[in-house]
N, C-alpha and C positions, 0 to 999 in steps of 0.2 A: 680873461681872468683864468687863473690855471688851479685845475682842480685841486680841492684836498685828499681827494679819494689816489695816494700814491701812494707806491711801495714803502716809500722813506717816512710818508706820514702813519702809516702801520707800522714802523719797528724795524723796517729791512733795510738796509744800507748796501747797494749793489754793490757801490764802489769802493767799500772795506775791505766788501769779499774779495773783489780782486787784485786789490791792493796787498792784502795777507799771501796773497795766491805769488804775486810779484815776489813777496818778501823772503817767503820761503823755499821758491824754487829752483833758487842755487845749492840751497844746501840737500835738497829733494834729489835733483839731478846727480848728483855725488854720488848716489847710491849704486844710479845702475851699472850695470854692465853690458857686455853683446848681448846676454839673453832680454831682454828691457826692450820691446819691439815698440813699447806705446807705453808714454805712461802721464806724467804730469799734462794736464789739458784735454786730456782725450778723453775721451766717455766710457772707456773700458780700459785696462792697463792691455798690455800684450806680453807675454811673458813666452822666450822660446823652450819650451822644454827638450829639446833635444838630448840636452845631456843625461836625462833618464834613462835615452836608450841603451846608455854604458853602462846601465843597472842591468843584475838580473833579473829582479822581481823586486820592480820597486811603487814601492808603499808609498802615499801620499798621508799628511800629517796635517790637519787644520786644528786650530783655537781661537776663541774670542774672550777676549777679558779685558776689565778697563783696571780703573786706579783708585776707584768707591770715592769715598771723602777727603783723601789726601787733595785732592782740589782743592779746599776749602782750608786746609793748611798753607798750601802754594797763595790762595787769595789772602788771606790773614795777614801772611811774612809780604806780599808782593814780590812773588820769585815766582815763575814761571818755566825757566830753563831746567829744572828735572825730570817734569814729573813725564815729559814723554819718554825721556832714557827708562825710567820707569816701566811705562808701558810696555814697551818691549822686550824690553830683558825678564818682567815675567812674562808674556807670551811665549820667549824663545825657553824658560824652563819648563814651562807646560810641556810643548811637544818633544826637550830633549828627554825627560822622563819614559817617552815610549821609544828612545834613539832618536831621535830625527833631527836632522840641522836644517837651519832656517832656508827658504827658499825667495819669497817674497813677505810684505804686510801692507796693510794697508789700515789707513786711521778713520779716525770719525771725533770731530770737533766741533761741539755745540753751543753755546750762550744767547742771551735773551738778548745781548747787543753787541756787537761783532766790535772788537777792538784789534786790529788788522796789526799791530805791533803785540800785541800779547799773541795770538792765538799763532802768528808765523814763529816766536819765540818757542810757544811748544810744540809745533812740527820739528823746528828746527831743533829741538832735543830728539822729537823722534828720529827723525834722518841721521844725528849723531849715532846712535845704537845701534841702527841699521848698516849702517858704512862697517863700524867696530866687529859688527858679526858677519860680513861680506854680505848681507840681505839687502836684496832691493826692495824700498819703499814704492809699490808700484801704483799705488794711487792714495785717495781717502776725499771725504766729506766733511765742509767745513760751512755749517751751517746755523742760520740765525731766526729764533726762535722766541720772538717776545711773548709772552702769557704763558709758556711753559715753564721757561726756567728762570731762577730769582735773577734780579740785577746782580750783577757783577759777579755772577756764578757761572761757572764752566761744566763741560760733561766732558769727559774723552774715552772714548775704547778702541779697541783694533783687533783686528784679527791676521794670523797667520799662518802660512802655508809652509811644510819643511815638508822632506821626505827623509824613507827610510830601509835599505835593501829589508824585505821581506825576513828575512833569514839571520836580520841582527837588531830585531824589535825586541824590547827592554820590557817583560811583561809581570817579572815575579813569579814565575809558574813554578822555576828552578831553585829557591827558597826552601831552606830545610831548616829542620832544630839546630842553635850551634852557628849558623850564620855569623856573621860581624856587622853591625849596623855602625856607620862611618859618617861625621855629621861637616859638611863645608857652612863656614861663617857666612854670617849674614853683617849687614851694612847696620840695619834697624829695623825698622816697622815692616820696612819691601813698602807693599802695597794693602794692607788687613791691621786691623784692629783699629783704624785710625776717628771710628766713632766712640768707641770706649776711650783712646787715647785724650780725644779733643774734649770728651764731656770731664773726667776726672783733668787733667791738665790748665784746663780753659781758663782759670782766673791767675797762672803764674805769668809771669815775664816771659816770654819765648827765647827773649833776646837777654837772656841773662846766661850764665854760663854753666853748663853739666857738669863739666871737668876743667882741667885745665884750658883745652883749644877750643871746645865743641860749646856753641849754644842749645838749650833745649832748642830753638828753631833750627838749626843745623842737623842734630840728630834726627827730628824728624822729617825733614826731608831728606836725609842723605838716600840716593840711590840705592835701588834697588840690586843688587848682585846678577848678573848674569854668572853661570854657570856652566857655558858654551867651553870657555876653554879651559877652567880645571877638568873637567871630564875626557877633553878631546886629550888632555895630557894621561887621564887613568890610559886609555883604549889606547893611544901609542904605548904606554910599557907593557900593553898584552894581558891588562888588569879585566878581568869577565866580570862585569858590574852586573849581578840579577837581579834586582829591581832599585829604581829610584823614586822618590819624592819630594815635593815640592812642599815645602811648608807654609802655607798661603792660608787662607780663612777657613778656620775649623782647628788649627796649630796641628800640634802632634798630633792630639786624639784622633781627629777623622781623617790624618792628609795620609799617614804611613798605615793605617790595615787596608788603604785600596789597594795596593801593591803586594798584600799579604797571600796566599794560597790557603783555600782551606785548610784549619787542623795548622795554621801557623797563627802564632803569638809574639811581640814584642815586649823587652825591656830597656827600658831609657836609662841609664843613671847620670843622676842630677850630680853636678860637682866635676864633671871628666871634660868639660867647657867653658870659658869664659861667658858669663853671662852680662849683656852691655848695659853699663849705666841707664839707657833711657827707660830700659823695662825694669828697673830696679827704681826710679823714681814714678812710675805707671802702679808699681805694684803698694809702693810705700804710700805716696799722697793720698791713692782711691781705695786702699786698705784693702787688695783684691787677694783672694784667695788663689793659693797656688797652684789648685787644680783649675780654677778659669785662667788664669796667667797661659798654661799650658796649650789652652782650649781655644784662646783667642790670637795670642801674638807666637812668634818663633823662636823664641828667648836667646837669639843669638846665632842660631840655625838655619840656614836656607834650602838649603838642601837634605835628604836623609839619601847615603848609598848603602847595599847590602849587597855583602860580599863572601866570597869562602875563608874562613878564619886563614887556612894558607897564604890568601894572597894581604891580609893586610898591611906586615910589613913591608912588601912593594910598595902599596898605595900610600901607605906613610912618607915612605922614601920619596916618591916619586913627587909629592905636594909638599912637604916641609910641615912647616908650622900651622899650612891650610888647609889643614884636618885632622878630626880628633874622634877617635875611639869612643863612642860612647855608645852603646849597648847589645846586644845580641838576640837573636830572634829565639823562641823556643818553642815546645808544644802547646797548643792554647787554639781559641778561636776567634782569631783577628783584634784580638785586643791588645792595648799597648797598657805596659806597667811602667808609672814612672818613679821612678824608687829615690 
């Protein structure tokens, strides 16, 4: 007689795991490159860092962050294929904020019952983002966990490693009264406010239309922006970016005074950007006031760079229509005014 006391009769499914592992591993491999010594199957990735040595003094850049509730968006629609592009592209704007371009990441993928077709669908988002930014995906964890997490509920986060020459870290120090605060668009939500979004949203049609192309479900998942390569185009025209921010959970209010120097202050003006239909049906359905609107989501914004009034018009020039002038720093103490 063969016992009941098994892995599969607790919740675990070896053969998902591996089967997910099969599914994704082409698109996994894609990633690396020469430096990639060890990665998919092996118990540590191997990553050669040699080409540090061609630094002079080079910085090392790690982050971890996931996707919060936008899962639960991806489960609702049944689409699965973004939200790992997600993932990374804000981890890779976490560390480009202090300089740093991505070097490797690695994921972490959890549910109470392993669906071996879904969960190789979101690697294989991440692995997309990763190739697009030249980073290697050099490992991650994908694991099955009945009694912690709900049916048919997912986790995902990841972390990653970039560097940075010493000597061209992005920290805000150089920030004066008078500055130029420069704002690159965002897609929608990124990865934040998607528990406020889902609770006011939650009884509409997802699948009905915002606008003319765009479903409420479509805006809400639309990808997160990476901002790897508008920036990597400011630094070829010789644009000195002195600080940037990422507009991620806290909005303006808390993301732009980390960046700020003592004895500096921010002002925002409302109107100098297009602000996108889905936060404009967020604000209207759930009657949110405009100072949490600010507080919570990026209202269009992914980015904030601060710059020296001289150089905006290059930075204008040099991105076109993909960025927009909106505010300036002044005396004050790390507070942002949004006018």
């Amino acid at each position: 007689m063969t016992s009941p006391n098994t892995y599969a009769a607790a919740g675990v499914d070896i053969n998902a795991g591996q089967r997910a592992v099969d599914l994704m591993s082409k698109a996994v491999r894609a990633t690396y490159g020469p430096e990639v010594l060890a990665g998919i199957g092996a118990f540590g990735g191997l990553f050669d860092a040699a080409r540090l040595k061609t630094m002079d003094a080079p910085v090392l850049v790690a982050s971890t962050d996931g996707v919060g509730t936008k899962t639960k968006v991806a489960a609702r629609l049944g689409r699965w294929d973004t939200i790992g592009r997600d993932l990374v592209n804000h981890c890779i704007n976490d560390i480009l904020v202090q300089g740093a371009e991505p070097l490797f990441f690695m994921d972490y993928v959890a549910s109470s019952c392993l669906d071996a077709e879904q969960i190789a669908t979101v690697v294989q988002g991440v692995a997309a983002a990763c190739l697009a930014a030249r980073c290697a995906l050099l490992g991650g964890e994908t694991a099955e966990m009945p009694g912690v997490y709900e049916p048919n509920e997912i986790d995902l986060a990841g972390t990653i490693i970039g560097v940075v020459e010493r000597s061209r870290i992005v920290d805000g120090k150089s920030i004066v009264p008078g500055d130029v605060i420069l704002g690159l668009p965002s897609t929608g939500l990124h990865t934040n406010g998607f528990s406020l979004a889902r609770r006011v949203l939650g009884d509409l049609d997802w699948n009905s239309l915002l606008d003319e192309k765009t479903s409420i479900g479509d805006a809400l998942l639309a990808v997160h922006q990476s901002y790897l390569t508008p920036v990597r185009q400011l630094w070829a025209a010789g644009i000195h970016i002195k600080g940037m921010a990422h507009i991620t959970g806290g909005g303006f209010v808390d993301n732009l005074p980390r960046i700020l120097p003592a004895g500096i202050g921010a002002v925002i003006e409302r109107g100098t950007w297009p602000v996108l239909p889905i936060f404009k049906l967020i604000k209207r359905t759930g009657q949110i006031d405009m100072d949490e609107m600010f507080h919570v989501f990026n209202m269009g914004l992914g980015m904030l760079l601060v710059i020296s009034p001289e150089e905006a018009p290059q930075a204008t020039t040099s991105l076109g229509s993909g960025i927009y002038q909106i505010g300036h720093t002044i005396a004050g103490n790390r507070e942002v005014s949004i006018k």
